[in-house]
Each structure stands twice: as structure tokens, then as C-alpha cells.
N, C-alpha and C positions, 0 to 999 in steps of 0.2 A: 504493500500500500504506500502511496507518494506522501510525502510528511510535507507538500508543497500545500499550500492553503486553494480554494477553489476562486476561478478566476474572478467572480463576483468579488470575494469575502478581500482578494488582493484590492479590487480594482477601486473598491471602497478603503482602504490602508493605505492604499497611496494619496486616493483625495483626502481623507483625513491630515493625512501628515502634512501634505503641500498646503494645505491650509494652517495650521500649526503656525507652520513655518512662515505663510504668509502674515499673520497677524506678528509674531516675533518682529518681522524683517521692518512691517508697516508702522509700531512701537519705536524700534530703535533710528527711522529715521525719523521718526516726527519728533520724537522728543527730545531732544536737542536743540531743535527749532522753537519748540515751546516753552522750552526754561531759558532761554538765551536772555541776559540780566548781567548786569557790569559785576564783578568780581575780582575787586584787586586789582581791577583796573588801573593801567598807567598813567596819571596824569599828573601837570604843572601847575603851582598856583606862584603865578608872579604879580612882582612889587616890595613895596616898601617891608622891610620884613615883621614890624608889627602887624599889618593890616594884612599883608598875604597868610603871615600865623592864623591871625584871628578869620580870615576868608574858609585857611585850608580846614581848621577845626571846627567852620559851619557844613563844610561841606563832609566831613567825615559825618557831624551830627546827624547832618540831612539824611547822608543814604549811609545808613553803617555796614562798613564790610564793603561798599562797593570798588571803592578807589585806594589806590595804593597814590601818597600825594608826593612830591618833592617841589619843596619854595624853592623858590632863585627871584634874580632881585629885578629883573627887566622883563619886557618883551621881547628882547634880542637872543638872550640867552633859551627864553623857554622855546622859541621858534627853530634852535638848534637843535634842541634836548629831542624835539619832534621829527625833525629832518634825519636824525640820528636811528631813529625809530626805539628810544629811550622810553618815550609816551607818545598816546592816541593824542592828545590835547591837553592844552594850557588854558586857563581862568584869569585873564591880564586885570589885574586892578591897579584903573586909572583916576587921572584927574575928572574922566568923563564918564568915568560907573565900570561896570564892567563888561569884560570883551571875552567871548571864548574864540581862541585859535585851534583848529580841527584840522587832521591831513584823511580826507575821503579817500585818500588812496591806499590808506593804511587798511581803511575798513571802514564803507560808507556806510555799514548799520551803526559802527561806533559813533559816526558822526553826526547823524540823523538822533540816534539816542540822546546822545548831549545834547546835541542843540533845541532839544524836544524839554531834556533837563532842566538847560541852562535857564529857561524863561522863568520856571518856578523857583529853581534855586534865588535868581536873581530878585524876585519877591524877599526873599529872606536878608541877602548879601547887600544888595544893590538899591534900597530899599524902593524897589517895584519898577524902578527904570529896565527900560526895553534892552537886553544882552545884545551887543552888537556880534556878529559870527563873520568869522575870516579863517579861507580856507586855503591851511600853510599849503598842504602837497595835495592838490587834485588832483582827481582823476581826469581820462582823455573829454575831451567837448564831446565825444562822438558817444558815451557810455556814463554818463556823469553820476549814474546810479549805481555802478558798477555793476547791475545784473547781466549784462556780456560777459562782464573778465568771468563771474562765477559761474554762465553757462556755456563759457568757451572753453576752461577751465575741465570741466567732466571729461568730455572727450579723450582730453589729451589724457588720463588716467585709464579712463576705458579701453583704447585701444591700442596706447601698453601693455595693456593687458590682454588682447585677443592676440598682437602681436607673439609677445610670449607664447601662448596657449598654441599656436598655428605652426611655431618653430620647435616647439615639444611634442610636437604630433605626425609634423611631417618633413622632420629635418634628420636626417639617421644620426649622424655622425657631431661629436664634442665639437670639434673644431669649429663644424660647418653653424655651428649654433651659437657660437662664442662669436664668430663672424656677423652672422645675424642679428644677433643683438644689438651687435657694437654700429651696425651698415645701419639699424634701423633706428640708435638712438641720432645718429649724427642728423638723419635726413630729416626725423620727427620735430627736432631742433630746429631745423632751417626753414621746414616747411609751419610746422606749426608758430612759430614767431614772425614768420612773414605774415602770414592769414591775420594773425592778430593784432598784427600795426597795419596791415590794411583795414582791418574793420573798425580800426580806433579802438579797442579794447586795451592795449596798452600802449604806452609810449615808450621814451628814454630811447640807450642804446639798444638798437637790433643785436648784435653779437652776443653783448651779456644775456638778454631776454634767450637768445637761441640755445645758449648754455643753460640754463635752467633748466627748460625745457629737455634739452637734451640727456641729462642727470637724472631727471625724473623717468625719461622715456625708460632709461638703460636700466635704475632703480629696481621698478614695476616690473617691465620685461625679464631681465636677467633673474628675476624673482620666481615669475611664475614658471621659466621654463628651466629654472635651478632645481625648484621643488620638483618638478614632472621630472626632472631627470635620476632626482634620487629615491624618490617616494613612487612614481609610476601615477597614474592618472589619479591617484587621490591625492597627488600632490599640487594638482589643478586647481581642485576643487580646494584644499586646505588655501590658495594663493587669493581665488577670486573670496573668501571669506574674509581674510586678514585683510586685504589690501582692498578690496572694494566694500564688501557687506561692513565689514566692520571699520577700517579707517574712514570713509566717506562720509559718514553724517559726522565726526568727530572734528575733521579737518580742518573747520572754522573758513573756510572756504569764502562762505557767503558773510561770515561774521568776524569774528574775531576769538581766538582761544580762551582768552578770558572773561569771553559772556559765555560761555561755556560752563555748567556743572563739572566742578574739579572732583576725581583729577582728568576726567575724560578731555578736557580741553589739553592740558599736558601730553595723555597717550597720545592722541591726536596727531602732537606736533613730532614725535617721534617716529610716525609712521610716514608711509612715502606720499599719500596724498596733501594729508596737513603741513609738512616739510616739504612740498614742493611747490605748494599755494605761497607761503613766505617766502621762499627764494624767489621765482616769480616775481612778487613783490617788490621785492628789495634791488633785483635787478632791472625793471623795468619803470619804478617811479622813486626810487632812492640811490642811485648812482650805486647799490651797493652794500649800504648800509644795512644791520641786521641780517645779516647774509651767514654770519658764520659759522650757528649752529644748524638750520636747515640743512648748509651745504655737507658737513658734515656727517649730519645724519642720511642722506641721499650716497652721497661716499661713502658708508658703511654697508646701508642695503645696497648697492653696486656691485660693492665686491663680493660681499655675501652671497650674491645672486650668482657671481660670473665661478666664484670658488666650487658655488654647488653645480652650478653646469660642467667645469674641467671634472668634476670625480664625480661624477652621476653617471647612470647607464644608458646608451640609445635606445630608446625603447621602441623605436621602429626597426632594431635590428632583433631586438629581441621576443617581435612580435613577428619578425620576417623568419626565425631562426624555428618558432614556435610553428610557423604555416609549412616550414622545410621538413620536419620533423613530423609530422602528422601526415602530408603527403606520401614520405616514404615508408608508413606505418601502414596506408592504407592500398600501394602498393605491394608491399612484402604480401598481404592478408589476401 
């Protein structure tokens, strides 16, 4: 008697589960999105240092736990601190009330947030005068809300990753695959940063932008066809989980890591989506700046990735070696 369940009793075990599964997957993207809320956030509160004291310690009142503050004594310096990608924004108190300084290009939820903030805060600080908003590091004229760079942004992850998944399936041979990788981070690079300074989603240098991208490509890829190479097709699947199901809504992508529930804003950054979103960043509207641990972390899964392809198995020869072997079985017979 078959100990296989009757194709009914499967066909209902499988819709079960894929549902399961679906509500899991529908959970863990929305909600991230729904708790999104300043936390430790980085920001400036400049001026005279009595008056920024007494500003910064209204606004820790105001919203506790949101902001992590640092005074400085100008508006020149705090417009640094921002350019630096040190903080999202500065709170300038002047002769003329108060000013918040914003870089939307850091993270236009951040800045939409604040300046949404800064009206009521300024009730409290500013005693009701209108927050004037000045926006240190914008984003492109062509994308000013930023929702291109974050849905130009998916792609370039996504098909890293089919990339990967296509070069671990039908490429036999280590070498040939280590080759692949590397042929398709350069080109992913070059093509993917031109598309996106044509579309106006980012600016800056083209070159650095192309780098980015290109570290991310190799990242993801050499990732997913590392695992395939040493795990066998469930190493596919363990790739598209880590790096898509599960870095993806974490990444901060659309927002910023620290309106994130911590420490999931953290994991985030350490995985290759959320670390590739920041480099990105830093290369395409901060000459650079904030670049160094992204980069980094992209350079660890890299090589991680290309290590586990050099000493992994071809599993199209091992699947060729398997069809050699069963042909002459059924010849002999």
C-alpha cells in the first residue's frame, strides 16, 4: 500500500500551506511599513548653545525616544553634519524662529515626516510661528518624491537574483559561473545607472552610481548561485528567502532604517538589499559620503558569494552524470 496521501487530500496540503505562507509573507511586508516612526533618529539642533540646549531638550520632550540630537553652534556646520550623512536634518534656531534643514535625498519619508513634525513642534519651540523648510541635499527635479529611486531600486535586486538562479541552473562549470557573475555585475552596473540618470531617479557621478550598483549586482548574484552551488537547489530557495522574502521589506529602501522597529532596521542594513539602497545613496546624491559601511558589507557578501561558487558542485554536471548513469542502467537491463 503507497504511504503517498490521495491526490485530493495533497492537492488541499498544498493550498493550505501556500496560503500559510501567503499571509506570513503579506505580514512581514506590510508591517514594517506600518510601524515606520522616527527612532533614534539622527538629527541637528543648531544655535546659540543655550537656546539650541533648551530647543534640543523640547524636542526630546516632545517625541521621547525619537531622535538621537547633537547641538552645534550654526547653520553652516549643521548643513555639513547632513551632507556628511551624520543626520537626516537640522532644527536652525534663529533671529527669525525656527528653520528645519532636510536632505530628501537621504530619505524623502524622513523629510516629509519632519516637516509634517516640525509645524507642531514649532507651536511648542517657536512659539506658533510658521517652520521655514530648506532642502540641504534633494533629490532629482525629475523624482522629487523619491518613489522612482524606490521602485527603480527593486528591480535591480530582483534580477540579481534570477540572474544568479539562471547561472546555477544552466551554467555547468565553476569557472564559467564565477565568469558570469562577474560579466553580469559589471554590465548590470553600467546599464542599470545609465537607465536611472536617464529617468532622473538619481543624479551625481555616473561611475560611482555604476559601482554601486554593480557590488550589489555581484552581492545578490554570487549569492544565490554560491548557495545553488553548495546546497543544490534548496540553496535557491534558502537565497531568494534571505535576500529577497526577508531583506526586502527591512531594507529601508522606501524609508529610512531608523523609522524602522529595531533591531530589524539594523538586520536590514546588513543584508544586501538594505546595504545596497545606502551605497546607492551615498554614491549618487552625497559624492560618497556614508558609503563605508554599506560598501563593506556588499564586499563581504561578494566574496562570500564568489568563495561559495569556487568550492561548490556543478550541479548541471551532476545532474548530467545522474541522466549518464540511469541510461546505461537501462540499457544493460
Amino acid at each position: 500500500m503507497s504511504g503517498k496521501p490521495p491526490a485530493t487530500t495533497l492537492a488541499v496540503l498544498i493550498a493550505t500551506a501556500v496560503t500559510v505562507v501567503m499571509a506570513l509573507v503579506i505580514s512581514w511586508f506590510a508591517w514594517p511599513a506600518k510601524e515606520l516612526a522616527p527612532r533614534d533618529l539622527p538629527i541637528v539642533v543648531a544655535g546659540p548653545a543655550p537656546v539650541a540646549t533648551a530647543v534640543a531638550e523640547q524636542l526630546r520632550t516632545a517625541r521621547s525616544g525619537a531622535f538621537k540630537i547633537t547641538t552645534v553652534a550654526d547653520a553652516a556646520a549643521a548643513d555639513a553634519i547632513i551632507r556628511d550623512r551624520d543626520a537626516y536634518a537640522a532644527f536652525i534656531v534663529g533671529s527669525e524662529g525656527l528653520a528645519l534643514h532636510v536632505a530628501s535625498a537621504a530619505s524623502p519619508t524622513v523629510a516629509a515626516v519632519l516637516t509634517q513634525a516640525a509645524q507642531e513642534i514649532g507651536q511648542q519651540v517657536a512659539a506658533g510661528r510658521p517652520v521655514t523648510v530648506v532642502d540641504v541635499v534633494p533629490l532629482g527635479s525629475d523624482d522629487p518624491r523619491g518613489a522612482g529611486f524606490a521602485s527603480g531600486f527593486l528591480p535591480l535586486v530582483l534580477l540579481s537574483m534570477i540572474a544568479g538562479i539562471a547561472l546555477a541552473i544552466r551554467v555547468a562549470t565553476k569557472t564559467a559561473r564565477l565568469v558570469g557573475v562577474s560579466v553580469f555585475a559589471v554590465l548590470a552596473g553600467l546599464v542599470g545607472a545609465a537607465t536611472m540618470h536617464w529617468l532622473g531617479l538619481i543624479t551625481g557621478d555616473y561611475i560611482a552610481a555604476a559601482g554601486a550598483i554593480a557590488l550589489l549586482s555581484l552581492a545578490v548574484s554570487a549569492t544565490v548561485t554560491g548557495l545553488a552551488a553548495v546546497l543544490g537547489p534548496p540553496g535557491i530557495g534558502l537565497a531568494v528567502v534571505l535576500v529577497f522574502l526577508f531583506g526586502n521589506p527591512i531594507s529601508g529602501v522606501a524609508g529610512a532604517p531608523e523609522l524602522l522597529p529595531q533591531p530589524w532596521g539594523e538586520i536590514g542594513q546588513s543584508l544586501p538589499p538594505g546595504a545596497g539602497a545606502s551605497l546607492l545613496r551615498s554614491a549618487a546624491f552625497f559624492d560618497g559620503a556614508g558609503a563605508g559601511a554599506p560598501l563593506l558589507t556588499l564586499l563581504a557578501w561578494a566574496a562570500a558569494g564568489l568563495i561559495l561558487v569556487s568550492v561548490g558542485r556543478p550541479m548541471r554536471r551532476d545532474v548530467a552524470a545522474t541522466a549518464d548513469a540511469a541510461r546505461e542502467v537501462s540499457l544493460a537491463t
